[in-house]
N, C-alpha and C positions, 0 to 999 in steps of 0.2 A: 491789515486792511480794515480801514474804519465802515463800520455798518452804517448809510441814509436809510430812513425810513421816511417815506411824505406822511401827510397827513390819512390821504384815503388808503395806502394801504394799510397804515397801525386801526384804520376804521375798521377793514373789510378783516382784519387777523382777531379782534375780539367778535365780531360778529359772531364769525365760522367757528371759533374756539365756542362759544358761548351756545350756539346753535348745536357742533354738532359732539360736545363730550355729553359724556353717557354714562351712568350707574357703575360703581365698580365692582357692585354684588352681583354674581352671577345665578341665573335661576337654573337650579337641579330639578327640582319635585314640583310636582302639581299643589295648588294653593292649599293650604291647612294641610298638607302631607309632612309626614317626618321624613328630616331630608337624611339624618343618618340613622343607623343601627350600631349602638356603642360607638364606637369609633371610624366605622367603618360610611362615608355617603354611599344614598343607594338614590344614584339620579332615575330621574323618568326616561325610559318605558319602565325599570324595574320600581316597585315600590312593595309595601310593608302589606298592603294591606288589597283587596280587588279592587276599591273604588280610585287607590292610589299607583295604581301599575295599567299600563295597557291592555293586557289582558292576563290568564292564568301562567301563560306562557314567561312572565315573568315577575310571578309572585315569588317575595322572599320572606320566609318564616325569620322574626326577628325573637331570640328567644330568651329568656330572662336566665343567667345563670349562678347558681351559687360559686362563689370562689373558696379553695379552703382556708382562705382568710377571712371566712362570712362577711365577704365584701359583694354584693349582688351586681352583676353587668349584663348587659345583652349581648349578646354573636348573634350574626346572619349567618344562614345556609339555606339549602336548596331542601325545597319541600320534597322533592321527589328520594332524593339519596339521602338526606339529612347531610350532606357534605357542608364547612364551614366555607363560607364564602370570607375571602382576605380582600378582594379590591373589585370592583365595577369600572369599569370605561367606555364610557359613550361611542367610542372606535371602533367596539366590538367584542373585545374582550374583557374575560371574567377570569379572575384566580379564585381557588380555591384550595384548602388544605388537604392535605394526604398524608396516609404514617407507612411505614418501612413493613413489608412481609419479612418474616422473620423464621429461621431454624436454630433451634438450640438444643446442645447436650452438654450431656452431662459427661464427668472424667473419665469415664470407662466409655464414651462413644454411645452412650447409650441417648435416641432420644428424648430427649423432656418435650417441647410444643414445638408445633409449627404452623405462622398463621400465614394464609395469604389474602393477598386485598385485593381491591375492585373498586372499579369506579360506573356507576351505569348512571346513565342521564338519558331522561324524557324527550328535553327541549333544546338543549346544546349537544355541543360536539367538542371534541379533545383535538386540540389542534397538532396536530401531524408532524409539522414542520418547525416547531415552536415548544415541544415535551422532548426528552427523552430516558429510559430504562439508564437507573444504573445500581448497579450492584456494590456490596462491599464485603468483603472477609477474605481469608487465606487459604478457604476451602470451599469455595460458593463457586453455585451459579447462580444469573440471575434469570428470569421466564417470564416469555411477555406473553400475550396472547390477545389480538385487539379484533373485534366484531364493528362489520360498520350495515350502515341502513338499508344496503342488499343482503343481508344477513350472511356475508362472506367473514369467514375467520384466516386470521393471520396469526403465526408464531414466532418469536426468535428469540436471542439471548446472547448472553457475555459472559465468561468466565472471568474471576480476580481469581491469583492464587500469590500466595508469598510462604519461604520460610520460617523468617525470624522479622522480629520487630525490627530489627535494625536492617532489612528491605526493604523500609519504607521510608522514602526521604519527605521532607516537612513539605505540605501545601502540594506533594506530588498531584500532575494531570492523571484524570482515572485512564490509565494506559496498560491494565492488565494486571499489576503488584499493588494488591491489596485494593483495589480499585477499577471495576471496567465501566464502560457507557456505550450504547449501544440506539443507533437512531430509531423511531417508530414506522415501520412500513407507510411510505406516502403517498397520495392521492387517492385518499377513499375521506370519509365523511363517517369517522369514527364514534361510537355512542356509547361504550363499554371499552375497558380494557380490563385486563387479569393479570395480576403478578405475583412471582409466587421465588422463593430463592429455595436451594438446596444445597446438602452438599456434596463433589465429586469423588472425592478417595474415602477418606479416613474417618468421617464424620467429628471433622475438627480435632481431632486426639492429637495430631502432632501437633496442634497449634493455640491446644484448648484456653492456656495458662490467658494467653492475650487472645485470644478470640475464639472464644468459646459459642459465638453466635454467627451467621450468615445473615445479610439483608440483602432486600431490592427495593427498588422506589422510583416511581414517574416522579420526576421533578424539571418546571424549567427550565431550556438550557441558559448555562451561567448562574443560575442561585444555588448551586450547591460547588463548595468547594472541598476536597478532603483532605480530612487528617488524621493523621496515625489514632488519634486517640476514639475515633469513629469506629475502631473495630470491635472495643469493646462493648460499648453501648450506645443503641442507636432507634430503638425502639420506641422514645416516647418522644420524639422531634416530628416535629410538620413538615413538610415539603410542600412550596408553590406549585399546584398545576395551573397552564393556560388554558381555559375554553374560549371557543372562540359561539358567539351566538349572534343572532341577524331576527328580523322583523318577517314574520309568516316565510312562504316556500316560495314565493315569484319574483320574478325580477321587478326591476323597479317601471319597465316599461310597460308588463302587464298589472302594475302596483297604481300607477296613475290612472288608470282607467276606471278605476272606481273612489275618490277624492276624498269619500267617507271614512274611507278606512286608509286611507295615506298616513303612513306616519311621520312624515316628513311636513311638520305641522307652520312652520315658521318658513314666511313668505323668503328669507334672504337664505335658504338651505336646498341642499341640491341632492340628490340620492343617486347613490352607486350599489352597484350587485356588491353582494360578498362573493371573497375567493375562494376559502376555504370551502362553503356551505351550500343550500339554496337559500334564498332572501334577498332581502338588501340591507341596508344601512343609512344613513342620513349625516350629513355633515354642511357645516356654514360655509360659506362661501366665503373665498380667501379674503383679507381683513375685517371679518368676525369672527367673534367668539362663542362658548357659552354651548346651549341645548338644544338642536336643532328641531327636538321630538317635542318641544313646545312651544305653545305662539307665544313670539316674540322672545323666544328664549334666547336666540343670537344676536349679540349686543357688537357695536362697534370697536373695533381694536384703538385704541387711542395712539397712535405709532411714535407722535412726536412727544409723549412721558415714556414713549420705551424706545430702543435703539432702531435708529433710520440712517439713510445713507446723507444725510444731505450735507453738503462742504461746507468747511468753518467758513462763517460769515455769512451763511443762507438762512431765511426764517423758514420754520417746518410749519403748515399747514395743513390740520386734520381735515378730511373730510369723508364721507358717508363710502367706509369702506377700503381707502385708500389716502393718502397726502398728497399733499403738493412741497417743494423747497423754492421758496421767494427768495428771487435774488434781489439784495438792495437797491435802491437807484440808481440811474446812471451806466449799471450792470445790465445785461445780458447772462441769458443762457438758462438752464433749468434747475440751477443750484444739488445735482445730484452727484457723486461721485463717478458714478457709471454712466452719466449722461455728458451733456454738453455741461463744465463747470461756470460759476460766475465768472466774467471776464467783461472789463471795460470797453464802452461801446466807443468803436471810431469812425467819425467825422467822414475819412477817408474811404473809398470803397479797394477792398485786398485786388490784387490782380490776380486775374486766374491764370494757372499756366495749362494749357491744352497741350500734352503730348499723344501723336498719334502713332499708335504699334502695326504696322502691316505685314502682318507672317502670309507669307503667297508659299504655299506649298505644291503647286500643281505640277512640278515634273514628272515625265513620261515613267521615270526612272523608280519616283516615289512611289507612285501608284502603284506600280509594277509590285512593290517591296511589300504595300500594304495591301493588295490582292493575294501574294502568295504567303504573306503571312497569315491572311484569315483563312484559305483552306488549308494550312499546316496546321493551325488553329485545330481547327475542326474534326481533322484526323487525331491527333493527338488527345481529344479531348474523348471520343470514341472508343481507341485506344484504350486511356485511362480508366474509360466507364467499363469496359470488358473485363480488365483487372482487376476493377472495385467490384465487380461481382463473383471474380473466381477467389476474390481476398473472403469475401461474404461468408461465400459458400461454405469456403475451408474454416473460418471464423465462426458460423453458425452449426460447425458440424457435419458437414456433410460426407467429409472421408470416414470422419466415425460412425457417420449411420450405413453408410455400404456397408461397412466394417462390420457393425450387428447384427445388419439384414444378414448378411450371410453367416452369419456365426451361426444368428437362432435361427436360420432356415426358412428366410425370407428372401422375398427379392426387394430392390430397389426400385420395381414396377408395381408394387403393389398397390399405392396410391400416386394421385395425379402430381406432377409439379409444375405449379402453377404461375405465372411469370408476372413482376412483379406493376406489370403493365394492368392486366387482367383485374388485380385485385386492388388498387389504385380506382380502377375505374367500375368495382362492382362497390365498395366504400366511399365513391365522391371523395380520394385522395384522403381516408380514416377521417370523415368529417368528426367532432363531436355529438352529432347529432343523431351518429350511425351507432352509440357505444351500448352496451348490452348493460355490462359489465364488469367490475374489475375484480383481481382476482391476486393471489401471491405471488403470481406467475406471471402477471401481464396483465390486458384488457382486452376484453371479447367486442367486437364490432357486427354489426349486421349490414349484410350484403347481398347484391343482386349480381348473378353473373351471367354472361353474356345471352345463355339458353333460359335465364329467366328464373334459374331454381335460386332458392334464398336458402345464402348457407350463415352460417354464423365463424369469422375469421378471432382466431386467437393472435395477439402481439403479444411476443415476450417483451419483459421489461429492457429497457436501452442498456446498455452498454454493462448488462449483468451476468459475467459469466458464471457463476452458479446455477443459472436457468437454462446452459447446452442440455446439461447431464437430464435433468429431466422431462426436455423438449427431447431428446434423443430416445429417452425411454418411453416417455408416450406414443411414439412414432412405433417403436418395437412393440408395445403390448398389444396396442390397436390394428397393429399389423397380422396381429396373430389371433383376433377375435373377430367371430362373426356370430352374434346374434342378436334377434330384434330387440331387446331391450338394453342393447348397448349404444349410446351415442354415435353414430360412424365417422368414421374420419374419412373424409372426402379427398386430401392430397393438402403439402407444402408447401411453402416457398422458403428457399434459402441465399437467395440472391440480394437479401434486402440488407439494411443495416442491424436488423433484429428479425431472428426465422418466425414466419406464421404457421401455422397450423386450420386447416378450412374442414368446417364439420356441416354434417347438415345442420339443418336451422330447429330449433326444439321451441314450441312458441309462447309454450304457458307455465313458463316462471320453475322454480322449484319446490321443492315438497315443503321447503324451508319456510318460504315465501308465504305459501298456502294455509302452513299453520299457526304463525307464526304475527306475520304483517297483519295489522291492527286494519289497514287503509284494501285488505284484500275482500273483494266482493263474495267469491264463490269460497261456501264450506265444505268441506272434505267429506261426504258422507260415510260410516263405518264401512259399509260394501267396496267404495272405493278405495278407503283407504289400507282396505285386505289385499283387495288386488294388487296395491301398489306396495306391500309387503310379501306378498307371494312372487311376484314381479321380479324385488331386487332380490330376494331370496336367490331367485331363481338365475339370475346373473351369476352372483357369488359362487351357487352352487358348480354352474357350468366352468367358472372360473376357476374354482378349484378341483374339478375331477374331470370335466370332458373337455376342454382343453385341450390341444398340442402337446403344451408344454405348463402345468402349473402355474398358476398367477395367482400373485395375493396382492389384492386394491390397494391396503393401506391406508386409508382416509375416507370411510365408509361414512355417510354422514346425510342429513337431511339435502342440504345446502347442492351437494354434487348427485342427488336424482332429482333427473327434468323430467317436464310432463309436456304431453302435446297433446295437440289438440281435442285430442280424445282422453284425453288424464289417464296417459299410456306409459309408464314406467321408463326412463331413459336413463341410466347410471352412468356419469360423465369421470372426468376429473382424471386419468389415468396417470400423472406425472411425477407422481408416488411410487406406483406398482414397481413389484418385483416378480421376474419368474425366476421359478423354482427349481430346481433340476431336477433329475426325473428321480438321481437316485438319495437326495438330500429331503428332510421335512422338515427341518427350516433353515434358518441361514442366519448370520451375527450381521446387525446394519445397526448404523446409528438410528436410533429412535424417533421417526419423521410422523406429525399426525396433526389433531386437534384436539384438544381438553376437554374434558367431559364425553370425547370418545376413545378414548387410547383402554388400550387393554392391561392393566397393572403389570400384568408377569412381561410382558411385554416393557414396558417400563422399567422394569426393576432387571429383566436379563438382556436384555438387546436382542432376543431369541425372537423372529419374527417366524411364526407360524400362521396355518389356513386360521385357525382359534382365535388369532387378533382380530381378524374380520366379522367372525362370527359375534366377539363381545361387541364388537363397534355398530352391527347390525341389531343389537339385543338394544343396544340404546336408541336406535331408530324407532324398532318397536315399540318403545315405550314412549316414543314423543306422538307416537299414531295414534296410541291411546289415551295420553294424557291432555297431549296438545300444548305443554312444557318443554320451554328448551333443556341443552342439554346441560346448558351451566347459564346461571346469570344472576348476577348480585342483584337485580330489580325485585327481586322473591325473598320471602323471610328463611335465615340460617339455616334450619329445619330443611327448604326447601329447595337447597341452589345445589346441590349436585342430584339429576336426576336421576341418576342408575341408582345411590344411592338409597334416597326417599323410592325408589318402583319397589326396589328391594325389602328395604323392610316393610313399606305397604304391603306387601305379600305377607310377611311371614307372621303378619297382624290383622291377615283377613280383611285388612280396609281396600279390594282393588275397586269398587262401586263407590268409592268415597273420592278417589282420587282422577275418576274419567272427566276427559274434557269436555265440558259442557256444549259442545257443538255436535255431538255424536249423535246419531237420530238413533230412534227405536233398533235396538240387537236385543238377542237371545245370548242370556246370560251365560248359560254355559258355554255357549260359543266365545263370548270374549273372555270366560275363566282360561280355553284351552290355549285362546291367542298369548293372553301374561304370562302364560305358565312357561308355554316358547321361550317369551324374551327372556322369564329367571333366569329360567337353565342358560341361557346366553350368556347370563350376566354373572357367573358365577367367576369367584377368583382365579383358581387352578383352570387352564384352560383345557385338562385331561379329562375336566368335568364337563365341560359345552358338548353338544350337540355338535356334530358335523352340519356345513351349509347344506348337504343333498338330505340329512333328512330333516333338518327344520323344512327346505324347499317342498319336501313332501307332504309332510304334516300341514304346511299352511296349504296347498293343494288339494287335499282330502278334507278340509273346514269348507274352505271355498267352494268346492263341487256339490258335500250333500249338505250344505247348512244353505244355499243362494238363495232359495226360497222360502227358507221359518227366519228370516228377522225380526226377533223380537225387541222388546225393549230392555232398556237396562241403561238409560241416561239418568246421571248423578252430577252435583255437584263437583268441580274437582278442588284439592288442597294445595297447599305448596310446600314443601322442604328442602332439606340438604343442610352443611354445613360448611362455614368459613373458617373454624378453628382445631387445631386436630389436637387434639392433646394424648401422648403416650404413656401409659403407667407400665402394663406388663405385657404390654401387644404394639404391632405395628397398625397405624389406621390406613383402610388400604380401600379406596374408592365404597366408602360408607363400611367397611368392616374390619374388626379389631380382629389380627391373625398375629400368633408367635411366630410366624415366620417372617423373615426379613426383607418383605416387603415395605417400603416404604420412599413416600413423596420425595426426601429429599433426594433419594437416589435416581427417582424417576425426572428429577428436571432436568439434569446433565443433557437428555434425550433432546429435549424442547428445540435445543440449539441449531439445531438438523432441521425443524417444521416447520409451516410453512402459514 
């Protein structure tokens, strides 16, 4: 087909060419900024320097490095972690580099080091859906443990295991031989993660000759692939993590209402929430390009130099955002593939053909058919719904919970069940807007129910059978506990597609929360925060001796005591617990908890005794008076396991060196007798802890005759702990070198079980 072109339109195609092509340089950085770091661009909002980034929130330290080929270059990373940043994208995400936790021995089984890693970030978040945990070796586990901005902790893990080298076939998927991977617990808003590898039997000795080491590693999914020869050595390799990061905490709807602070700077860009995060984002409007977070940074896509749809023989015209396809003369039509094509204009006008369809369905007979088939309809669908709930039931447990109730000597009255009518309509149908929040278990929602009382409803996670066993045992524990500093469980429902659990409603956050959240108004004064140590003591204690039936919590922790309104002790979270039998003191379980509370011997024998609670309660202590979490890479080496650093602070007389600067005036020996409690807590052997009823006493008898002399004794506090354990002639066992064989790698096996 020959192409006509007239006169005016070859006029009007240089015009519009000429009017609307555009720079083909794209702008990153704000004017006189450096747009890269080494190799790496660092577009605006991030930049190099304050004047050149938005605000601190996405300041990137660019840092000069020597190579040891005294060749000097710069790398970016993160001022907060000192993490190497690999790539920036204006979409929202950030990579950055990470190396491999590590366990190795030696020929005889013996340990030589074992490091684990961490990632903790200020202003991003590790995106959930987009990372995950993978291990490698023939005697490893691997351990994750991820904290997000409710200060809720999550654990899990994957075992690799293999015989011989020649188990391993080339480029194999990480499917368990020599290789696992394992997703990261999703829908939280992660800021920290911990990893840590171990190993399960033999400590490598059958395996030692080719892999004499165990790793784990957050890496991308898809950038890591493995190979046999990764079991050997795997320790000085990077791995891509994604983070995902957004513009301040508002949506973009409450983002426009003040224009000043918009960053969505370029008139032709539109701004969308993030999914992952709080925030937003900014992006050009479809055909442009470029940086929306600067004026005039979105430049025109020029479509007809790059591939467009328009059919051979049509001219392609740019224009401001989108093209046009000119059909030649004499043609018709819009010159697009997916449109009307060019085609010869005719003279003649086409005939229309008008066909008309009249379906008459009105028989007496029909109607009849389709009357009784919509209340057959209707029935059957009733029916069904009856079914889907007695499928629920059985599905969520419910024969197994009769089943318990009466074993342990309960009834199946003892709490309400609540229909899933009721709870539907005290959550406005689980709006978002009702969510507390989330947890390993599920997600906690806030509710109004019919009489007006506000409870707080638990959702297990969808379609996770792992999460019956432990909805069924909360149901059992709490069934068999009554007292006022226990959370109560108000009644279930099991009729749903996932069972709830309805508590009363606890109003003011957790202990976690209180010490911890940087954005929390109210500080914990020493008085209360004794109370609120005598309080859970006092739980424990009843838990473990006046009881029915023995009960050990198992995940003893800041995070699971709520406070109300009155900053009244509430100890939650039962979906852990074990009882005890009456004639057993302790019992073999896979190793279920949180990091930086788990009790070693516990770790190292799977021996779950009252003692585990007690050490996990000894570290609570210590964050009451320190005001330090219990693990967190944000703190220098020295400082990051807290039981650790309490411990030896003690036994170096610095405890006035290490209190948390928010403690108002106490009387010093008062708080000597407090830390002295949590040592003894925190001691390795748990033959050597203190029972819960008389620590519960001990802090009872401070609290009664000291309420009235609080004196002073506010100090600066420090920070320690450590990230590398290294083994010479002892096992390192939660800050202390023991001959006895206790040790990390043994304790990760456990992880796999946590939550």
């Amino acid at each position: 087909m020959t192409m006509v072109v007239n006169s005016t339109q070859l006029l009007m195609m240089v015009v519009l060419t000429v009017f609307f092509t555009k720079a083909a340089t794209q702008l990153l950085s704000l004017p006189n900024c450096p747009t890269k770091c080494g190799s790496v661009p660092i577009p605006f909002p991030f930049g190099t320097t304050k004047d050149c980034s938005l605000d601190n929130t996405f300041l990137i330290n660019c840092n000069k490095i020597l190579s040891s080929s005294s060749i000097s270059t710069h790398v970016p990373s993160l001022p907060h972690s000192n993490q190497t940043v690999l790539s920036i994208s204006i979409n929202g995400e950030l990579h950055i580099a990470s190396l491999a936790a590590r366990d190795c021995y030696a020929e005889k089984s013996k340990l030589v080091s074992q490091i684990y890693r961490g990632i903790d970030l200020k202003h991003f978040s590790i995106s959930s859906t987009r990372n995950k945990l993978v291990a490698v070796g023939c005697d490893t586990v691997g351990a994750l443990t991820v904290h997000d901005y409710g200060g809720n902790n999550y654990t899990t893990g994957c075992v690799a295991l293999c015989n011989m080298l020649d188990d391993i076939v080339a480029n194999e998927a990480c499917s368990g031989t020599g290789c696992c991977e394992i997703s990261i617990p999703q829908g939280h808003v992660l800021t920290e993660v911990i990893y840590v590898s171990g190993s399960i039997f033999n400590n490598h000795s059958a395996v030692h000759d080719f892999n004499p080491c165990g790793y784990a590693f957050l890496v991308e999914n898809g950038a890591y692939k493995f190979k046999s020869t990764d079991l050997l050595k795997l320790e000085k390799k990077e791995f891509p993590v994604l983070l995902d990061w957004a513009v301040g905490n508002q949506t973009c709807q409450q983002a426009q209402k003040n224009l000043s602070n918009y960053a969505c700077k370029d008139n032709k860009s539109t701004c969308y929430d993030a999914t992952e995060r709080s925030g937003y984002l900014c992006r050009c409007f479809h055909g442009y390009w470029g940086n929306p977070y600067l004026i005039h940074g979105c430049q025109d896509i020029n479509e007809c130099m790059d591939s467009n749809d328009c059919v051979e023989g049509a001219t392609c015209i740019n224009t401001p955002g989108s093209y046009h396809c000119l059909c030649p003369a004499r043609y018709e039509g819009n010159g697009k593939m997916n449109g009307t094509r060019c085609s010869q204009k005719s003279n003649t006008k086409s005939r229309k053909e008008i066909i008309l369809i009249t379906a008459l369905s009105a028989s007496i007979s029909l109607v009849a058919l389709l009357v009784g088939s919509f209340y057959a309809y209707l029935a059957l669908k009733k029916r069904k719904l009856i079914k889907l709930k007695e499928q629920f039931f059985q599905q969520n447990g419910g024969l197994l919970l009769q089943q318990q109730l009466v074993m342990h000597g309960g009834s199946d009255e003892t709490t309400k069940v609540f229909t899933v009518e009721e709870l539907n309509e005290a959550t406005n149908n689980f709006d978002e807007s009702k969510i507390l929040g989330q947890g390993g278990q599920g997600t906690v929602y806030k509710g109004i129910l019919q009489d007006k009382r506000i409870v707080a409803i638990k959702k297990s996670k969808i379609n996770d059978p792992n999460q019956i066993e432990p909805f069924i045992n909360e149901v059992i524990v709490l069934s068999k506990i009554n007292h006022r500093n226990v959370v109560k469980l108000l009644g279930c429902c099991l009729e749903t597609e996932v069972p709830l659990l309805v508590y009363e409603f606890i109003s003011n956050g957790t202990v976690y929360e209180h010490l911890h959240d940087q954005n929390q108004s109210l500080k914990l004064s020493w008085k209360t925060r004794l109370r609120i140590a005598k309080e859970t003591a006092g739980v424990l204690s009843y838990l473990h001796s006046a009881a029915s039936t023995p009960i050990i919590h198992r995940d003893v922790k800041s995070a699971n005591i709520l406070l109300d309104h009155n900053l009244t002790a509430k100890v939650s979270d039962f979906g852990a617990s074990r009882i005890i039998p009456l004639d057993h003191t302790q019992i073999t379980t896979l190793v279920q908890g949180t990091l930086g509370y788990l009790d070693p011997e516990y770790f190292h024998t799977s021996q779950l005794t009252e003692k585990s609670d007690v050490y996990s309660f000894g570290v609570v202590l210590a964050e009451l008076l320190t005001g330090k979490k219990a693990l967190s890479f944000s703190r220098p080496e020295v400082d990051r396991n807290l039981a650790v650093y309490f411990v030896s602070s003690m036994k170096e007389n610095r405890l006035l060196h290490i209190l948390d600067n928010n403690i108002d005036d106490v009387n010093t020996e008062q708080l000597k007798k407090v830390a002295h409690i949590a040592e003894r807590c925190l001691r390795v052997k748990g033959e050597e802890r203190p029972a819960m009823k008389e620590v519960a006493m001990e802090l009872e008898g401070i609290l009664v005759f000291e309420e009235h002399h609080w004196g002073s004794g506010k100090l600066s506090s420090d920070r320690a702990a450590s990230s590398v354990i290294n083994v010479e002639n002892g096992v390192y066992i939660n800050g202390t070198i023991s001959s006895d064989s206790y040790s990390i790698n043994q304790i990760s096996m456990s992880l796999i079980g946590g939550r």
